[in-house]
C-alpha positions in Angstrom: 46.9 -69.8 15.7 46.0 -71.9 12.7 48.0 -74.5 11.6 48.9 -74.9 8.1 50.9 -76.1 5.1 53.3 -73.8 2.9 52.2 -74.4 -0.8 55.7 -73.4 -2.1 56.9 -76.1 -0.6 59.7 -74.3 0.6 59.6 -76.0 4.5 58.9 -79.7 3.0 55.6 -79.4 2.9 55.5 -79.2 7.0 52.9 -77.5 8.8 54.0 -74.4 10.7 51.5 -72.1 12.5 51.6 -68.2 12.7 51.4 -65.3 9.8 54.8 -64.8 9.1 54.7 -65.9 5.5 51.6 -64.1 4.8 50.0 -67.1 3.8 46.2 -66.8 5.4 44.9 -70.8 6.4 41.7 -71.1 4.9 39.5 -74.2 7.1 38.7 -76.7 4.3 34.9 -76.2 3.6 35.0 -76.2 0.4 38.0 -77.5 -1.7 40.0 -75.3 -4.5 38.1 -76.7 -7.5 34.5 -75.7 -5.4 35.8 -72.3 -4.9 36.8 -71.7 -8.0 33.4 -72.6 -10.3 31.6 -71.0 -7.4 33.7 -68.0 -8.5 33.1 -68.3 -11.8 29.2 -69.4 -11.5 28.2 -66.8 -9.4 26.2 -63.9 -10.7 26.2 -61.9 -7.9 29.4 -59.4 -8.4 29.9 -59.0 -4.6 30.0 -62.8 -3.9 31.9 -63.6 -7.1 35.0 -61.1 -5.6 34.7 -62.9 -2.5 34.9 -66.4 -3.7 37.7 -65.4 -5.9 39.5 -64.0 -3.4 39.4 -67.5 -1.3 40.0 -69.1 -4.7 43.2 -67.6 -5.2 44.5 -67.7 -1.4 43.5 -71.3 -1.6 45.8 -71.7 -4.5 48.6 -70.5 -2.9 48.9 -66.9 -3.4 49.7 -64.9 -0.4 47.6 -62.2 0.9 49.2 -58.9 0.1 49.1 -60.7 -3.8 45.7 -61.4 -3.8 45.3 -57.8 -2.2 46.6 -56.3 -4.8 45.4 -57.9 -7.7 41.5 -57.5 -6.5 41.6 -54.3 -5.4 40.7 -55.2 -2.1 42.9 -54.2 1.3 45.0 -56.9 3.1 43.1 -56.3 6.2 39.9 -57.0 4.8 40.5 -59.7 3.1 41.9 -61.1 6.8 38.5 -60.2 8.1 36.5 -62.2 5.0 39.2 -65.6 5.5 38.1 -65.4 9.3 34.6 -65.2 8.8 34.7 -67.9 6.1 36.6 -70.3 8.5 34.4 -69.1 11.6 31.1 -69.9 9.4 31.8 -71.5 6.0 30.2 -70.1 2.4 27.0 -68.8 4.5 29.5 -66.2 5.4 30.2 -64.6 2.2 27.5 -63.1 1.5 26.2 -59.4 1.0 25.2 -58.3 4.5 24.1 -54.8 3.0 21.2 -56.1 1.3 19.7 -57.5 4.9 20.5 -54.4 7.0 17.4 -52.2 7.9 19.7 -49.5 8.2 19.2 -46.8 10.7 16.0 -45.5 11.6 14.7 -42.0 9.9 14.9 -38.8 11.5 12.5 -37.4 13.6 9.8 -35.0 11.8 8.8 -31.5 13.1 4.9 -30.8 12.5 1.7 -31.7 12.9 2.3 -34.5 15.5 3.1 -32.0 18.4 7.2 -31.7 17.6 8.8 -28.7 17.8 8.7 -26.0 15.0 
């Protein structure tokens, strides 16, 4: 498991690894000041909830918060921090938009299928 600091402070600032606090470690690739004008700067909506999301659990805010307040589920959000930490902002983005999707059906007709 990651390690990482409390914000609150409430441990002396030590590191402690594990999820018990709900407090999701976010690896450093960009800093809370970068997440947060990305989040504000970004024009796509999908990529501005996402950066906003790491904005706020980079700030301190603990998952189920952050959950809450976005709309989004707590288990999601664990999937977005761990592909953001596996992969860094190339991460965030809309995979819809570059999936082919599944292929069409097959037709009936002309070209010798069934009728």
């Amino acid at each position: 498991m990651r390690n990482f600091v409390d914000p609150s402070g409430q441990n002396g600032g030590e590191a402690r690894s594990g999820l018990t606090s709900r407090y999701l470690a976010l690896t450093p690739h960009l800093t809370v000041d970068e997440l947060h004008d990305r989040y504000w700067q970004s024009a796509d909506p999908v990529l501005r909830s996402r950066y906003q999301i790491l904005w706020r659990l980079s700030t301190g805010q603990r998952c189920p918060q952050v959950a809450t307040e976005t709309g989004s589920s707590a288990k999601w959000i664990r999937r977005l921090v761990g592909r953001y930490n596996a992969q860094g902002p190339a991460a965030l983005g809309d995979g819809r938009h570059a999936s082919p999707g599944r292929a069409p059906p097959a037709r009936c007709g002309r070209d010798g299928g069934a009728h």
